[in-house]
N, C-alpha and C positions, 0 to 999 in steps of 0.2 A: 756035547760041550756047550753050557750056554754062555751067552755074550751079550755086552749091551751095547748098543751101535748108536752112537749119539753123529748128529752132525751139529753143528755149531756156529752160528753168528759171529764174530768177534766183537764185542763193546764199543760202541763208536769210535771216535778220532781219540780220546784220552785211553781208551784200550788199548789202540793202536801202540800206543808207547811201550807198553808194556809185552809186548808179543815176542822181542828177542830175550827179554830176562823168563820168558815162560818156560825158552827150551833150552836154558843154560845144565839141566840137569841131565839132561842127553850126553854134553859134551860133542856135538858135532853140530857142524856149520849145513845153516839152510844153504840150498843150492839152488840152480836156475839152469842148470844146463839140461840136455835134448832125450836126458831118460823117462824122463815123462814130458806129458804134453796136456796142460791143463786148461778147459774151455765152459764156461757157465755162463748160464743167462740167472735172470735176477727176475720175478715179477712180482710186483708190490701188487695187493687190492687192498680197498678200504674194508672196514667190518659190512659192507649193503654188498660187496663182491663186485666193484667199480673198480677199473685199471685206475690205480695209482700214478705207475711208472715200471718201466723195463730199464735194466741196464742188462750189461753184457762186458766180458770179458777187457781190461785193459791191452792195448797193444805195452811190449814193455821194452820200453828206451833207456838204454846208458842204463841198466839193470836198476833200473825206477818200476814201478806199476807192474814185477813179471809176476808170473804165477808161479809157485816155488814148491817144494817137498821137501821131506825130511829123510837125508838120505842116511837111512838106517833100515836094517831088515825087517823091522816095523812095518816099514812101509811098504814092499815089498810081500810081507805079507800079508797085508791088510787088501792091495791091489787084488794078490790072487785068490784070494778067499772067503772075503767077507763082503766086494763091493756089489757081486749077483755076475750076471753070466753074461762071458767076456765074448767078443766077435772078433774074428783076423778083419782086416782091410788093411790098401794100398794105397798109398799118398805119394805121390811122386816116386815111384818107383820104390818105396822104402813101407816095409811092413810093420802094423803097428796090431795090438790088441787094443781093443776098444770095449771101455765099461762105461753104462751110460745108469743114473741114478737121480731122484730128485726127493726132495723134503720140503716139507712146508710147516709152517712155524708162525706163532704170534708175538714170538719172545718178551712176554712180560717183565722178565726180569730185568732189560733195557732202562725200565721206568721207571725206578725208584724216584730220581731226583726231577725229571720233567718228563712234559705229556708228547714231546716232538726230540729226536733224535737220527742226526748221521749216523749212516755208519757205508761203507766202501769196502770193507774186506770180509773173505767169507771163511770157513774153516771145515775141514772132515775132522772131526775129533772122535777116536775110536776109546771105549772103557768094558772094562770087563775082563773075564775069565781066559778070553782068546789070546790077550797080551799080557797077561800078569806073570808068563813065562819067561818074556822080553826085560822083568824087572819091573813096569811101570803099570800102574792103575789106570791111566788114561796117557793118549798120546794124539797129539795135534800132529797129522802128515801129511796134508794137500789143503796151499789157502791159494786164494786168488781175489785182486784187486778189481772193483769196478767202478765208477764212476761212483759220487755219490749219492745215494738215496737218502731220502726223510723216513723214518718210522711215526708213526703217532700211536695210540695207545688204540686196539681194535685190528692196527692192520695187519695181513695175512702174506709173508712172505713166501715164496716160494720159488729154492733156488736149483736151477737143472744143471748138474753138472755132468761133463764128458770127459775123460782123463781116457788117454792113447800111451801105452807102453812100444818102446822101438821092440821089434822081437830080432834076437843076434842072429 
């Protein structure tokens, strides 16, 4: 079965706006609560491979800044089979799976209108053959907030993320 596994920037701060009307066609509300557990670092280089900048994960207050998913069996299946190969561990006494995954990216398509761009949030976006069972061509199921970064035209992002499932 083949698949195309995108992950995905989101468009800077006027993106942003637009990110609740992206998943109106789900018909289900993002969520924030303790079924996932979403954690990424961010690291910027220039085009010569000089640190930029690192951001990392917001803390999320008054459900402001959380890391959030899409709670649909999308997601769920996306977790167990297409993110690579999951590890048990223990956190406070409470068991979680753990899939660790990174991408790096130039995102040119940022630049249309200028050479320097924000952007703060980051996205898994899954397309392909694997979900078109689900109904949908592509689906956005794991974003997370960070701090914001500058892109300029050359730089080389590279975002690690860690996402923890509670196992019942």
């Amino acid at each position: 079965m083949k698949y195309i596994f995108f992950l995905v920037l989101a468009v800077s701060f006027m993106g942003v706006m637009l990110i609740p009307n992206a998943f109106a066609q789900t018909s289900t509300v993002l969520s924030s609560d303790s079924k996932y557990e979403i954690y990424l670092n961010v690291v910027v280089k220039n085009a010569q491979g000089e640190l930029i900048s690192v951001a990392e994960t917001l803390p999320c207050k008054s459900g402001m800044n959380c890391s959030i998913y899409l709670p649909h069996e999308i997601t769920d299946y996306v977790f167990d089979t297409l993110l690579g190969k999951k590890e048990i561990i223990t956190i406070d006494k409470i068991k979680y799976e753990k899939v660790q995954f990174n991408t790096s990216s130039e995102y040119r398509w940022l630049f249309d209108m200028y050479d320097r761009e924000p952007t703060g949030i980051w996205e898994v976006e899954i397309c392909g053959e694997s979900i078109k069972k689900f109904g949908y061509e592509c689906a956005n199921v794991f974003w997370s907030r960070t701090s914001v970064v500058y892109l300029e035209v050359g730089d080389v992002t590279t975002v690690y993320w860690t996402i923890l499932k509670e196992i019942n």
